[in-house]
KEROZA-497432 format. One record per residue (C-alpha): z, x, y; residue number from 1; residue in one letter. Coordinates in nm, 2 decimals, padded with zeros to 4 digits. Layout:
+--------+--------+--------+------+------+
!      Z !      X !      Y ! resi ! resn !
+--------+--------+--------+------+------+
!      Z !      X !      Y !  NUM !    a !
...
+--------+--------+--------+------+------+
//
This chain:
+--------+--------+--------+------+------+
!      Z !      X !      Y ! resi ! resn !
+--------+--------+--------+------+------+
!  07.74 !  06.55 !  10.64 !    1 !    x !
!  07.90 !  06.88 !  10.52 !    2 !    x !
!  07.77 !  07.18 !  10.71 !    3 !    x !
!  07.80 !  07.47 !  10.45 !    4 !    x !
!  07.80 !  07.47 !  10.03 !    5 !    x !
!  08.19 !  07.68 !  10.05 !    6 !    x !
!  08.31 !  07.42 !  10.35 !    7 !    x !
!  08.20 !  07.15 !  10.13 !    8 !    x !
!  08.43 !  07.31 !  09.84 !    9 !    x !
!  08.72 !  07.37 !  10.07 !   10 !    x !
!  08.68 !  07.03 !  10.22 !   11 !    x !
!  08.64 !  06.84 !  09.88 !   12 !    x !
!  08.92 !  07.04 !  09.73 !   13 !    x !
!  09.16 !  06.94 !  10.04 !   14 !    x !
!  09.09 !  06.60 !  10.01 !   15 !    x !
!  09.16 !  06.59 !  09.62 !   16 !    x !
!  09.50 !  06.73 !  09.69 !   17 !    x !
!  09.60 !  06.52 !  09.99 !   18 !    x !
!  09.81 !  06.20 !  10.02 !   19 !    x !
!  09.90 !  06.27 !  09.66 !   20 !    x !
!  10.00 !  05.89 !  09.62 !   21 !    x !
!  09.66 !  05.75 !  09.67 !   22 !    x !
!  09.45 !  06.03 !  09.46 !   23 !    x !
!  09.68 !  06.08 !  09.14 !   24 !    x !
!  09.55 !  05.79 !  08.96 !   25 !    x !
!  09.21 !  05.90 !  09.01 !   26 !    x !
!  09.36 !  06.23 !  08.78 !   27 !    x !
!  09.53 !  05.99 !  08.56 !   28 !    x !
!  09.23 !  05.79 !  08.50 !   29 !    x !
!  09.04 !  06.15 !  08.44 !   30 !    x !
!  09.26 !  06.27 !  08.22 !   31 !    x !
!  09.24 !  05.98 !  08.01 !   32 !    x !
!  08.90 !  06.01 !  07.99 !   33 !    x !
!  08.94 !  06.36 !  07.90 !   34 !    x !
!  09.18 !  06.25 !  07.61 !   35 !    x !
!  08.93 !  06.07 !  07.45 !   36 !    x !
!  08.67 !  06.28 !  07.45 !   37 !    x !
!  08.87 !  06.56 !  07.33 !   38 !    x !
!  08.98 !  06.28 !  07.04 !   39 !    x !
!  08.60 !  06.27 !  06.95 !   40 !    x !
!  08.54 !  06.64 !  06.97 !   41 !    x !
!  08.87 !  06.67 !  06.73 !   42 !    x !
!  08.68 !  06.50 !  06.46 !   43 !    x !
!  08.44 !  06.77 !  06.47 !   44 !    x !
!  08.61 !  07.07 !  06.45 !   45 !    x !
!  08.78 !  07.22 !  06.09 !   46 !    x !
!  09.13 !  07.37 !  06.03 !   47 !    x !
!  09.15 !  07.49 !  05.69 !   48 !    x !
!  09.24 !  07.82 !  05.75 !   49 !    x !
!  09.55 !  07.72 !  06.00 !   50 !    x !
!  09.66 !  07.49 !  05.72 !   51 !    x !
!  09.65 !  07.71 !  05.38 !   52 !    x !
!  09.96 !  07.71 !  05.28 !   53 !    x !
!  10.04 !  08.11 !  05.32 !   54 !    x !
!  09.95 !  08.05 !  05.68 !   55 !    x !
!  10.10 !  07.76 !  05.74 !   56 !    x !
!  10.46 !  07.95 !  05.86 !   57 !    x !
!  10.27 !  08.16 !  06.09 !   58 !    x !
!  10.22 !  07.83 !  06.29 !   59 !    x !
!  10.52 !  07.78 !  06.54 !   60 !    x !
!  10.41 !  07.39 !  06.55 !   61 !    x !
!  10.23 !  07.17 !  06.25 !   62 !    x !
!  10.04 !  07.02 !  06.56 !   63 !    x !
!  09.93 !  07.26 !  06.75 !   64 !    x !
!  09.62 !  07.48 !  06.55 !   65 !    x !
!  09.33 !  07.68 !  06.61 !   66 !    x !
!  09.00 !  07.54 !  06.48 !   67 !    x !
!  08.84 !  07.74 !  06.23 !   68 !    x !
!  08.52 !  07.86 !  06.45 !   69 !    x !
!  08.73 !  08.02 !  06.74 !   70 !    x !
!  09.02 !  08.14 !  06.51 !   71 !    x !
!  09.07 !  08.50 !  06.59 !   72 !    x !
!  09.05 !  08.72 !  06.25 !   73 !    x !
!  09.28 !  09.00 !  06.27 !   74 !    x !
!  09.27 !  09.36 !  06.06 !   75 !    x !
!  09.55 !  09.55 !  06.06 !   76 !    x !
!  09.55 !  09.91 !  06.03 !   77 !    x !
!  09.39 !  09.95 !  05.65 !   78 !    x !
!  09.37 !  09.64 !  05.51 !   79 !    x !
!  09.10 !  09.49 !  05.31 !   80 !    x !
!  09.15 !  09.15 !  05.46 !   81 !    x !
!  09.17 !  08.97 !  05.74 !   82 !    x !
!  09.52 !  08.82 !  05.86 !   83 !    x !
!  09.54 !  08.52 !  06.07 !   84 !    x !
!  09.68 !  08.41 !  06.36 !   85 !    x !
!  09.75 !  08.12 !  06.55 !   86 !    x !
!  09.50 !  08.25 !  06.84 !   87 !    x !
!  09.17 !  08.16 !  06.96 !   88 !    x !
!  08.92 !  08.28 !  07.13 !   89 !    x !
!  08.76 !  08.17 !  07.46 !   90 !    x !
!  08.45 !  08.30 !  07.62 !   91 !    x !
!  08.10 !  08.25 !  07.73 !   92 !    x !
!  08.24 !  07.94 !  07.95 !   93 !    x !
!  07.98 !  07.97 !  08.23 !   94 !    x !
!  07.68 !  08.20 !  08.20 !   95 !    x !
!  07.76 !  08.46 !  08.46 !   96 !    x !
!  08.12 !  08.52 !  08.31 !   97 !    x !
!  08.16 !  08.77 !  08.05 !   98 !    x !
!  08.54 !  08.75 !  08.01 !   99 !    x !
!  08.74 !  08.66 !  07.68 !  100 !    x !
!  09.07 !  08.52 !  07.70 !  101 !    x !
!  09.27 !  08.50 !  07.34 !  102 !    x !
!  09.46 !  08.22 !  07.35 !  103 !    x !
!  09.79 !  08.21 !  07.18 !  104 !    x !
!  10.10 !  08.05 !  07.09 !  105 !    x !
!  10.47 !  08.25 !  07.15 !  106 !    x !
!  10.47 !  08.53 !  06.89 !  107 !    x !
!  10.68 !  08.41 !  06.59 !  108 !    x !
!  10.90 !  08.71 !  06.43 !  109 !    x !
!  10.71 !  08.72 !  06.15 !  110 !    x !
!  10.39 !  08.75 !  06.32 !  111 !    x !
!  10.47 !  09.05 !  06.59 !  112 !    x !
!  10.33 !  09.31 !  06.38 !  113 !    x !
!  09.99 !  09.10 !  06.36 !  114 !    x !
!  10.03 !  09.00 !  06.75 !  115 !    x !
!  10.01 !  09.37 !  06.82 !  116 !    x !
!  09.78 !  09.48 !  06.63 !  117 !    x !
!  09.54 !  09.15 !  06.78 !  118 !    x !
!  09.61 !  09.33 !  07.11 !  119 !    x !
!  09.49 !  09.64 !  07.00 !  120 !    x !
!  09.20 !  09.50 !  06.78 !  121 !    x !
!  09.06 !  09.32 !  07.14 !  122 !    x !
!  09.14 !  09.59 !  07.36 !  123 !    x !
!  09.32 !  09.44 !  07.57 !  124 !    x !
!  09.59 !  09.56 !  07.85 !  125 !    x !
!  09.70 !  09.24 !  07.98 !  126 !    x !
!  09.92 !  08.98 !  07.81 !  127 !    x !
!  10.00 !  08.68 !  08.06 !  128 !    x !
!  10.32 !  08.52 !  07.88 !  129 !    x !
!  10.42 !  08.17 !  08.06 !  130 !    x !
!  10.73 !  08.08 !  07.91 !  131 !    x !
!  11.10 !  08.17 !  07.89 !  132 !    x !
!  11.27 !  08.30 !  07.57 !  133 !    x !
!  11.43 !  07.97 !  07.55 !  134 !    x !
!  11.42 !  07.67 !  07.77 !  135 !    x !
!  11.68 !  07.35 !  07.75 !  136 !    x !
!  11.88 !  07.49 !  07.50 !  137 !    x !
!  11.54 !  07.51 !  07.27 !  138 !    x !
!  11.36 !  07.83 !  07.14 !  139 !    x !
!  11.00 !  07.88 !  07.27 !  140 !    x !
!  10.93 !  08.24 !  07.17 !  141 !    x !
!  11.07 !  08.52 !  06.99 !  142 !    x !
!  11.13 !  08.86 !  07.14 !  143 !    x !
!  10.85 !  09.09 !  07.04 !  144 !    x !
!  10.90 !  09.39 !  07.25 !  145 !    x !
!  11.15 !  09.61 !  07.32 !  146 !    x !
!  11.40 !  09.53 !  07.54 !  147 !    x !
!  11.55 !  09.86 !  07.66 !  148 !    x !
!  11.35 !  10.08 !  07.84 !  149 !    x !
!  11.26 !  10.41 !  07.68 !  150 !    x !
!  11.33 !  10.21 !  07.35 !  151 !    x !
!  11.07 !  10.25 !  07.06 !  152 !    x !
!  10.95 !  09.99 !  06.79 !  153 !    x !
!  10.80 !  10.13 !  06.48 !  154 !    x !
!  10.56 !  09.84 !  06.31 !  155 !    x !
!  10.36 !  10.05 !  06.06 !  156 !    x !
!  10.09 !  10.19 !  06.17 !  157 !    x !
!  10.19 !  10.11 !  06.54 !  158 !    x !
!  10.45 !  10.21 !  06.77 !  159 !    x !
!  10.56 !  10.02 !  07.10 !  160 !    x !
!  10.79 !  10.18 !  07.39 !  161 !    x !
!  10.88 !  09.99 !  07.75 !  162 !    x !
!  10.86 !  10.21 !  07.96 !  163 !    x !
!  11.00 !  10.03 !  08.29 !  164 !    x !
!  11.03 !  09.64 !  08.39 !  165 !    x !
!  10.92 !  09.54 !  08.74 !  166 !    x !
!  11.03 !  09.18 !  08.88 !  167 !    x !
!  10.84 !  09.05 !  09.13 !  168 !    x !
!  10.78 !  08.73 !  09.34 !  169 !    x !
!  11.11 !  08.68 !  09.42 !  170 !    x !
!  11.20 !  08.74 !  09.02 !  171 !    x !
!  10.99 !  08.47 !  08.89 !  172 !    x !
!  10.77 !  08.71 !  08.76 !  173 !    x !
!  10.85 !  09.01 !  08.51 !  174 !    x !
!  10.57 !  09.31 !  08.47 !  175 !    x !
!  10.67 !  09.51 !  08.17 !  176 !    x !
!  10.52 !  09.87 !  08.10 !  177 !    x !
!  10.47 !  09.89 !  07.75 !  178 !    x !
!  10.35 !  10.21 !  07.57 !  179 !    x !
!  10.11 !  10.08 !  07.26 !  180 !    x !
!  10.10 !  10.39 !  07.04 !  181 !    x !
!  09.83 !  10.40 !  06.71 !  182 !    x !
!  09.81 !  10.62 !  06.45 !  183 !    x !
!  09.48 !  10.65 !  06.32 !  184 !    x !
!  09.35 !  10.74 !  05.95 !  185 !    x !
!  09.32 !  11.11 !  06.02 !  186 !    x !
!  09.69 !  11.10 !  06.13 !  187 !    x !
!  09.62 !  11.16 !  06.54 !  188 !    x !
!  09.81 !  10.90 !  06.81 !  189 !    x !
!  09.60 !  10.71 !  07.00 !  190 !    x !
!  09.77 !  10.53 !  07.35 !  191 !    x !
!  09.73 !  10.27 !  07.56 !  192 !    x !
!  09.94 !  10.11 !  07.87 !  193 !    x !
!  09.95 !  09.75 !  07.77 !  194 !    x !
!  10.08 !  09.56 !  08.10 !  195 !    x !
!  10.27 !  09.21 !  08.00 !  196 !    x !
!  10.33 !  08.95 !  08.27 !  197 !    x !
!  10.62 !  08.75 !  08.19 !  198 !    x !
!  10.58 !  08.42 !  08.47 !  199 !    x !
!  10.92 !  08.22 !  08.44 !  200 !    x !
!  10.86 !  07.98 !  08.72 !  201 !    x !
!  10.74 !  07.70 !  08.53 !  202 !    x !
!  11.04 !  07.44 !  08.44 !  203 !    x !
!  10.99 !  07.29 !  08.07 !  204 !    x !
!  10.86 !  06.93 !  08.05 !  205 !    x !
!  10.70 !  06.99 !  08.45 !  206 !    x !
!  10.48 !  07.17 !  08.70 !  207 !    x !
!  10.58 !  07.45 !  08.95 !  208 !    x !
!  10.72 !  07.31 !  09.30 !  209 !    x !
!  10.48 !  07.55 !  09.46 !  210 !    x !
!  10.12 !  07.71 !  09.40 !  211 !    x !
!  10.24 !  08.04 !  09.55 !  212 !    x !
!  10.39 !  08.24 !  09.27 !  213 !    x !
!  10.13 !  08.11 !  09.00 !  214 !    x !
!  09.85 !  08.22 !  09.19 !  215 !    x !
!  10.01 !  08.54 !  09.25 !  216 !    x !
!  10.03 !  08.59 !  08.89 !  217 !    x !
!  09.69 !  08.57 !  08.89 !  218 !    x !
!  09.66 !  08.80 !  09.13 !  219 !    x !
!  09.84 !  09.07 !  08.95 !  220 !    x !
!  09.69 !  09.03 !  08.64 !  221 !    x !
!  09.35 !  09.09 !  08.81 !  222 !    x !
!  09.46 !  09.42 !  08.96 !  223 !    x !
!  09.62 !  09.54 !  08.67 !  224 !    x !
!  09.33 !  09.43 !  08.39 !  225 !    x !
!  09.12 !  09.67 !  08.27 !  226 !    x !
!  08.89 !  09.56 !  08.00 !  227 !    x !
!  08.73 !  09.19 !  07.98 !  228 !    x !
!  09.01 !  09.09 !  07.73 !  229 !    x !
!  09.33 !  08.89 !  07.83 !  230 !    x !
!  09.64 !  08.75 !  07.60 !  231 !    x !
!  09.76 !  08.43 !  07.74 !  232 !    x !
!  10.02 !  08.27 !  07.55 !  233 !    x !
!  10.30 !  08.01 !  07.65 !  234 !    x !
!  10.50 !  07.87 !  07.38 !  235 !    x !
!  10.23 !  07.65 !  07.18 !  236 !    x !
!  09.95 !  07.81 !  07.35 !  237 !    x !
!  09.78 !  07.51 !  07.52 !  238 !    x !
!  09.95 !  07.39 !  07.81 !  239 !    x !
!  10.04 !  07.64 !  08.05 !  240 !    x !
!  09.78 !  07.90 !  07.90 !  241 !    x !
!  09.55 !  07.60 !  07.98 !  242 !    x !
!  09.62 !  07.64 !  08.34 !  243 !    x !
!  09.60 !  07.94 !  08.35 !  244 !    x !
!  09.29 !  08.08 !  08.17 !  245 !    x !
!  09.09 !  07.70 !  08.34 !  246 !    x !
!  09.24 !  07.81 !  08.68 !  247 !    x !
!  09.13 !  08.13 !  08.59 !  248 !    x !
!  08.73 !  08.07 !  08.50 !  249 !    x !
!  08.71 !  07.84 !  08.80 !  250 !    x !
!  08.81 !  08.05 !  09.08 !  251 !    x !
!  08.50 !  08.29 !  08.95 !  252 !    x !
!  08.30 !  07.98 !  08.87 !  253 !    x !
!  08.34 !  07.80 !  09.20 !  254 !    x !
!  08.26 !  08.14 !  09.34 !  255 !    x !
!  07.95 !  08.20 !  09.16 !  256 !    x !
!  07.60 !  08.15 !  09.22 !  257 !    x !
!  07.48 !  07.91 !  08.98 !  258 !    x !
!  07.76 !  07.72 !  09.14 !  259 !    x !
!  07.69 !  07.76 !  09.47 !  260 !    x !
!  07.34 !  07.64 !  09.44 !  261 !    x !
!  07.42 !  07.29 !  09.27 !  262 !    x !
!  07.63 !  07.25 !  09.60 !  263 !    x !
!  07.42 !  07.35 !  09.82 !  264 !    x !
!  07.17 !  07.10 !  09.63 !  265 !    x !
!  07.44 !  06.82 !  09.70 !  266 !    x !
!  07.49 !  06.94 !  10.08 !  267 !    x !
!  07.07 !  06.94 !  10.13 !  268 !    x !
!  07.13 !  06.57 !  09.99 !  269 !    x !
!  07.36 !  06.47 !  10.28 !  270 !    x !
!  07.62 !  06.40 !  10.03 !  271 !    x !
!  08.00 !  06.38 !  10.22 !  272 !    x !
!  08.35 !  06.47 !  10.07 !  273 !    x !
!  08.39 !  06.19 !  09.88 !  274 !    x !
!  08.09 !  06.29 !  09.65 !  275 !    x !
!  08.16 !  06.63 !  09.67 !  276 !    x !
!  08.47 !  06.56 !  09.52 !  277 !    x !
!  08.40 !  06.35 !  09.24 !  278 !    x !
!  08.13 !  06.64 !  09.18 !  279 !    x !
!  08.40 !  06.90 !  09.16 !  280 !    x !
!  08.60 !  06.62 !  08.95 !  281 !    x !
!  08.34 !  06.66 !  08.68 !  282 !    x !
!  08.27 !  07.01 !  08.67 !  283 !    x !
!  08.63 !  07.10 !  08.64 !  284 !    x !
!  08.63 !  06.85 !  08.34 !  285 !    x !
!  08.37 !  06.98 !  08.19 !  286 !    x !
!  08.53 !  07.35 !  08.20 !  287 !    x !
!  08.85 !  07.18 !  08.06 !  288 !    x !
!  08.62 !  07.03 !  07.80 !  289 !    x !
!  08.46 !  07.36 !  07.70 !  290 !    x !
!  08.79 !  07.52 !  07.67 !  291 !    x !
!  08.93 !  07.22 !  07.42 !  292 !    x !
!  08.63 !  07.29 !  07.19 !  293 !    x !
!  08.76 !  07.64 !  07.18 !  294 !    x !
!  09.09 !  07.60 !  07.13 !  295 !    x !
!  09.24 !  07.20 !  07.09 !  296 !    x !
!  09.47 !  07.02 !  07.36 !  297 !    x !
!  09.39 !  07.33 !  07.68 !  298 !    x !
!  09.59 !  07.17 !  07.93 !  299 !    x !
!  09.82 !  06.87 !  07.76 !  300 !    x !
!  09.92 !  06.62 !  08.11 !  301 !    x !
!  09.75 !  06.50 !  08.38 !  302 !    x !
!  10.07 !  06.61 !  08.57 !  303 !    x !
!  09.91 !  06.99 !  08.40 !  304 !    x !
!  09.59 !  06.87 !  08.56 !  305 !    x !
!  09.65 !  06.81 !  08.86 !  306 !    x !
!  09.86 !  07.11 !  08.95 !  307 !    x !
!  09.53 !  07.29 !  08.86 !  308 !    x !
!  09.37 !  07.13 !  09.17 !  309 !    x !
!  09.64 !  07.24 !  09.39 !  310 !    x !
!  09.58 !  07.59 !  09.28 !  311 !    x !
!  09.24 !  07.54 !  09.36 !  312 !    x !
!  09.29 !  07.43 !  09.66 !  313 !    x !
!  09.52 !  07.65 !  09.80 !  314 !    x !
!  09.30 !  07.98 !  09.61 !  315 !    x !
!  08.98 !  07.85 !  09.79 !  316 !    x !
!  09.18 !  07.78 !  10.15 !  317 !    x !
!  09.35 !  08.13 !  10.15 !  318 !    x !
!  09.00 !  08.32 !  10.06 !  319 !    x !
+--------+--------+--------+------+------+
//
């Protein structure tokens, strides 16, 4: 019998991740099961406006779309209409979280102006972007801030300036200083510090080899964040910022109280690891689940999957 509801989750989380070999068809087997679930929640959800044709080029990949209901509308500066972007939003996850998360795909060049003006629209400070420029010879986002410190940008009605880079965990991670300046209709500036996290240690087509940096980027972004509003974006916006915002809920989630009761309800039971685990199994699915209805295909392999258990485990054994 487990003696405590956060030994049990440490335990359980310890003996997901161990001898690899004999637990990773258990995530095969539950990503599968998530696959076709998501394939039945897919029939559900609309993507008209992702597919009109005027926005159809603002789409870096024909298979990879926001569903109409979590599209995030964006105004920019005057306009009379809305613009969209390939973004969603992502919130309300578990009751006692109130953060959003826009998640995005790599900014295309001609969507920067509307990128920016998304971040300023959600108020926003942090933008978490887990990708390289290009990886295996192949393009995965376009440049869509200045490069050169003290450099400015004029887009319109908005103005961007870097004001230093940072690197950080032994270079795998970038923290750009970016000044995002906006003129207003009476003709004042208003400012903000927008703080973008560039995380390179992800190879293309894999996992990281280690939890460390990943988590740390977590970390950082945390310290740094200011409002309830994060950017996420990778290069299609579903993989990696899968892992990250899902990584992200559940180490508040698993740290919650609404949490902490069901497992103390499963302790009370007698239940031992093994059922504690297949407990913790499902509720990560489900999160994974409610972040798919939000935004299609959060988190694309099981290989993605189970490096999100790893992070757990190693969050939960450090804290």
């Amino acid at each position: 019998m487990l003696a405590s509801p956060c030994l049990a989750l440490k335990e359980s989380l310890f003996y997901l991740v161990s001898s690899p070999s004999d637990k990773i068809p258990w995530f095969v087997k539950e990503f599968q099961r998530l696959e076709e679930l998501s394939r039945e929640l897919k029939r559900e959800q609309t993507f008209i406006k992702a597919r009109l044709p005027k926005n159809q080029v603002k789409n870096r990949y024909v298979d990879v779309l926001p569903c109409d209901e979590y599209c995030v509308a964006v105004k920019c500066c005057d306009a009379v209409e809305y613009v969209y972007l390939n973004a969603s939003r992502i919130s309300n996850i578990f009751p006692e979280d109130d953060r959003v998360y826009i998640a995005t795909q790599a900014p295309l060049k001609n969507c920067t102006k509307d990128f920016w003006h998304m971040v300023l629209q959600e108020e926003s400070n942090i933008i978490v972007m887990a990708t390289s420029l290009v990886e295996r010879g192949i393009s995965k986002c376009d440049i869509y801030w200045p490069t050169k410190e003290q450099t400015v940008w004029n887009l319109g009605c908005i103005q961007l300036c870097l004001e230093k880079e940072v690197f950080i965990a032994e270079n795998s991670i970038v923290r750009r200083h970016i000044r995002l300046c906006h003129k207003l209709s009476d003709g004042s500036m208003e400012d903000r510090l927008v703080y973008q996290f560039q995380y390179s240690g992800w190879p293309d087509h894999g996992i990281p080899i280690e939890t460390y940096s990943f988590l740390y980027l977590l970390e950082q972004v945390e310290k740094y964040r200011l409002g309830k509003s994060l950017v996420v974006h990778c290069s299609a916006g579903i993989g990696r910022t899968g892992v990250f915002c899902t990584l992200d809920i559940l180490r508040r989630y698993l740290s919650s109280h609404s949490f902490l009761q069901r497992m103390n309800a499963l302790v009370d039971k007698g239940a031992n690891k093994e059922e504690v685990a297949a407990f913790l199994i499902r509720v990560v699915s489900e999160t994974v689940v409610q972040l798919r209805k939000r935004r299609p295909g959060m988190i694309q392999t099981a290989q993605q999957f189970w490096f999100l258990f790893d992070c757990l485990t190693r969050n939960f054994d450090a804290s």
